[in-house]
N, C-alpha and C positions, 0 to 999 in steps of 0.2 A: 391059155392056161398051162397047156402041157411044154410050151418055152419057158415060160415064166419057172416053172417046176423043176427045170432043169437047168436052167439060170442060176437062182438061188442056191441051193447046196454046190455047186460049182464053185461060184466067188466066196463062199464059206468057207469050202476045200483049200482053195487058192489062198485065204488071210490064214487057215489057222497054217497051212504048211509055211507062208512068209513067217509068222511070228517063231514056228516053232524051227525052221532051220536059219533062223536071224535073233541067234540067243541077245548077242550085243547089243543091236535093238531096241529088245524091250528092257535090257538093263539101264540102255543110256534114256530111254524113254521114262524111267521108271524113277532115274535118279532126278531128270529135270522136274521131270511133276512135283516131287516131294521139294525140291529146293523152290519151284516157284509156290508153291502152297505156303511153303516154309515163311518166304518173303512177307507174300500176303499176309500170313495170320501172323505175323513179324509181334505185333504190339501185343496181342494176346498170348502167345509162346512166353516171350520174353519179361522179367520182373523187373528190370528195372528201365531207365530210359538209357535212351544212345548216347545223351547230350550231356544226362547231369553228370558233373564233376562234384568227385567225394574224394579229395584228398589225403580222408585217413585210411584210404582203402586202394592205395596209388601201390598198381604192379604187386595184386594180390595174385595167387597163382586160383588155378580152377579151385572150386570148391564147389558144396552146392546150394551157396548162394547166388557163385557168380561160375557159372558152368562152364565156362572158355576163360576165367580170369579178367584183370582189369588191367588197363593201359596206365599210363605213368600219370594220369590225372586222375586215376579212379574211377572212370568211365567204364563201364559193362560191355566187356568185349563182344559177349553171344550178341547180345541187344543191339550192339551196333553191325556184327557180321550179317545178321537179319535184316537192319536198316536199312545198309549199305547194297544188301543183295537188289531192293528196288533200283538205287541209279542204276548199279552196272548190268541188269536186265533190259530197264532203259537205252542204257548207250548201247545195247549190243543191237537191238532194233531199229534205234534212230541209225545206227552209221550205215546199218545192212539198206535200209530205207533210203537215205541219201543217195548210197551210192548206185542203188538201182535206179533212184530218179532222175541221175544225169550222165547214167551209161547207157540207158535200157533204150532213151531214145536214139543217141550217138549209135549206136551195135544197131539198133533194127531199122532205120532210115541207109547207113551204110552199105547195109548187107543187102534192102530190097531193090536202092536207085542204084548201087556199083559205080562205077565208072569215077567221074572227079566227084563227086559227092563223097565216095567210099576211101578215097586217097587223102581228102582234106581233111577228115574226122577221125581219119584212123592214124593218120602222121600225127592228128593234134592231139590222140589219145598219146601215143609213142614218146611224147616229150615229158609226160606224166612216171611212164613205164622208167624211163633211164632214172628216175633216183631210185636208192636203197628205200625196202619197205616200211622204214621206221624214219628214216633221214626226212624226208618231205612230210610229213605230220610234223615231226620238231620244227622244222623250218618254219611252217604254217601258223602256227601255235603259237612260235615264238614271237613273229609277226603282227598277229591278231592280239596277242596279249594272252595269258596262263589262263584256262578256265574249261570248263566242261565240256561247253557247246562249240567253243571254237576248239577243244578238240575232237571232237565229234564231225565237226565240218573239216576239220584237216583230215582226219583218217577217211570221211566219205569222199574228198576230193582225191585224193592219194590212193584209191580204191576202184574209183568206177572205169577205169580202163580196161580191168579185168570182166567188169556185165561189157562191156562195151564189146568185146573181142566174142566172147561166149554169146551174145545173142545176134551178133554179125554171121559168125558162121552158123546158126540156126537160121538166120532170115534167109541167108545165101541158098541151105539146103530145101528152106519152103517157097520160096518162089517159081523154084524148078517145078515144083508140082504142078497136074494138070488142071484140078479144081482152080490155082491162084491164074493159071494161066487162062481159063474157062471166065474166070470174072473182071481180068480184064480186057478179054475181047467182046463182054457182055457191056462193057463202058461202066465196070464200078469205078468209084475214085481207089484211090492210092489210101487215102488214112482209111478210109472203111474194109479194105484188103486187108491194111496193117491190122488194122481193132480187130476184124471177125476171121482171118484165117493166119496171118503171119504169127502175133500175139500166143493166140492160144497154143500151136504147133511150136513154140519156143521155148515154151515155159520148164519143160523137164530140166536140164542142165542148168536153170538160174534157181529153180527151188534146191537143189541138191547143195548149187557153189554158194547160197544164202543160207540153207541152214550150217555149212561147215563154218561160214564165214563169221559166223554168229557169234560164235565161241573168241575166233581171233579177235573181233571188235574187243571184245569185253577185257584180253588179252593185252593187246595193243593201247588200251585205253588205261588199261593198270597202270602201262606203263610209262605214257605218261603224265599221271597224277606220282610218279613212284621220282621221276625225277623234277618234280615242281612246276610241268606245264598242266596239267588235267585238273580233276577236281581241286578245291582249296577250301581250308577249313572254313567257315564250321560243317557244308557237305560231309556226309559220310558215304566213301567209297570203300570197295575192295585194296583197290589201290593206293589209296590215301592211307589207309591203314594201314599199310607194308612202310611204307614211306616213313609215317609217326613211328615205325618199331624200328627201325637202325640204330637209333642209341642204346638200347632197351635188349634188343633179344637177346644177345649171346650169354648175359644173365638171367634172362627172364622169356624164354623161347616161346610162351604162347602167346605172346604179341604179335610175333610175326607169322606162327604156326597157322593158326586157325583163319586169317585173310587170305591167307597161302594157298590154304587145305582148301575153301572156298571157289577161291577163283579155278583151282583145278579140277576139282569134280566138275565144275560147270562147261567148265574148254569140254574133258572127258565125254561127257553126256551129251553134250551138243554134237561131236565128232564124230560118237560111236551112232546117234540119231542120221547126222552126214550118209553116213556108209550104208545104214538100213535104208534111207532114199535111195540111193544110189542103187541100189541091188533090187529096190522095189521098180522104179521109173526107167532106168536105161538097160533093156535086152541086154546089152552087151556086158554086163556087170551081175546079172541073173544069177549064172551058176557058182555065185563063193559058196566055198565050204563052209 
């Protein structure tokens, strides 16, 4: 009772000083919430739909009919930047997803066997690394054909050499431990070392480089639905949107403004989320001002 007592108001101590000397944090915490709420209650916020086209109301400016204005077809821009916020929520999960699905074993089989095990998966990450970070998704994309999910799989393929590297050198520095070393000279196998001690002991620096990464999927993914490989109508994206406003904005700026405005608060908030992990989970990052 009297641990327990003492326990408690400690980790109390410990969140409220995390929250209160990690003002950016709960800002960037504070801004996703309200944007994924936002998403959600998308059809109940919003008056009118994403889809219908009202031609007599083509590249209406804000009003408060139409709160973000209407695109050159008459379509409700709020209604759609709400729409829109479910895919690129989506893709920022599916790409982070992916790419830890076919880094996460590459990085922690490398990191635990070494030797040629850890040379052959990590030269074959290396051939990934040498293109430019946007050049190989277009490549991919182009290949596969224009569409959401093959850019979703270009960007997660083009991606997981980085879990790949980041939980290599975590498996590297958990293996040396004496418990990993205790269970295999107790004759456990290799994947139940990995699953119950390598796994868990990894995990700080892959939540930290996934929630940053978050933001750049979604990022990445604008852009390209923005040059004709990503989303495709009738889909409503962030990026698709940007895309539909290049004839349009330089007369009519909330076309492109509010998809814009959009996708950057989300990058923001996810980033500033990044750094509060960060400063939470790695000692070494503890003391920002």
């Amino acid at each position: 009772m009297t641990i327990n007592t003492i326990e408690q108001p400690s980790r109390m101590i410990l969140a409220r000083a995390f929250f209160t000397q990690n003002r950016l944090f709960v800002i960037g915490a504070t801004l996703l919430l309200v944007i994924v709420l936002s998403v959600l209650l998308g059809p109940r916020l919003a008056q009118h739909s994403p889809t219908q086209i009202v031609m007599s109301d083509r590249l209406s400016p804000p009003s408060s009919d139409h709160l973000m204005g209407t695109d050159r077809f008459g379509r409700d821009i709020f209604a759609r930047v709400l729409h829109g916020g479910r895919t690129s929520l989506l893709v920022g999960v599916c790409v982070v997803f992916l790419a830890l699905l076919i880094g996460g074993p590459i990085g922690l089989a490398a990191g635990y066997f070494g030797g040629k095990a850890d040379l052959i998966m990590m030269r074959f990450s290396d051939v990934f690394l040498a293109f430019p970070p946007l050049l190989l998704p277009i490549a991919i994309t182009a290949a596969l054909g224009p569409g959401l999910w093959n850019a979703m799989i270009a960007l997660a393929v083009s991606w997981f050499p980085w879990y790949a590297r980041i939980l290599r050198a975590a498996s590297m520095t958990v293996r040396r431990e004496l418990y990993v070393s205790a269970a295999q000279n107790m004759g456990v196998g290799h994947l139940r070392i990995l699953i119950r001690h390598v796994v868990p002991n990894s995990l700080t620096p892959v939540i930290v480089q996934a929630s940053m990464d978050f933001g750049f999927a979604i990022l990445a993914a604008a852009s390209l639905s923005f040059v004709g490989l990503g989303a495709r109508a009738p889909a409503v994206e962030w990026g698709l949107m940007a895309a539909d406003s290049r004839t349009d904005f330089l007369g009519h700026w909330w076309t492109a403004l509010f998809p814009g405005l959009a996708i950057f608060v989300t990058v923001l908030a996810v980033n500033l989320i990044g750094d509060g992990l960060r400063d939470l989970l790695d000692p070494k990052h503890g003391g920002r001002e």
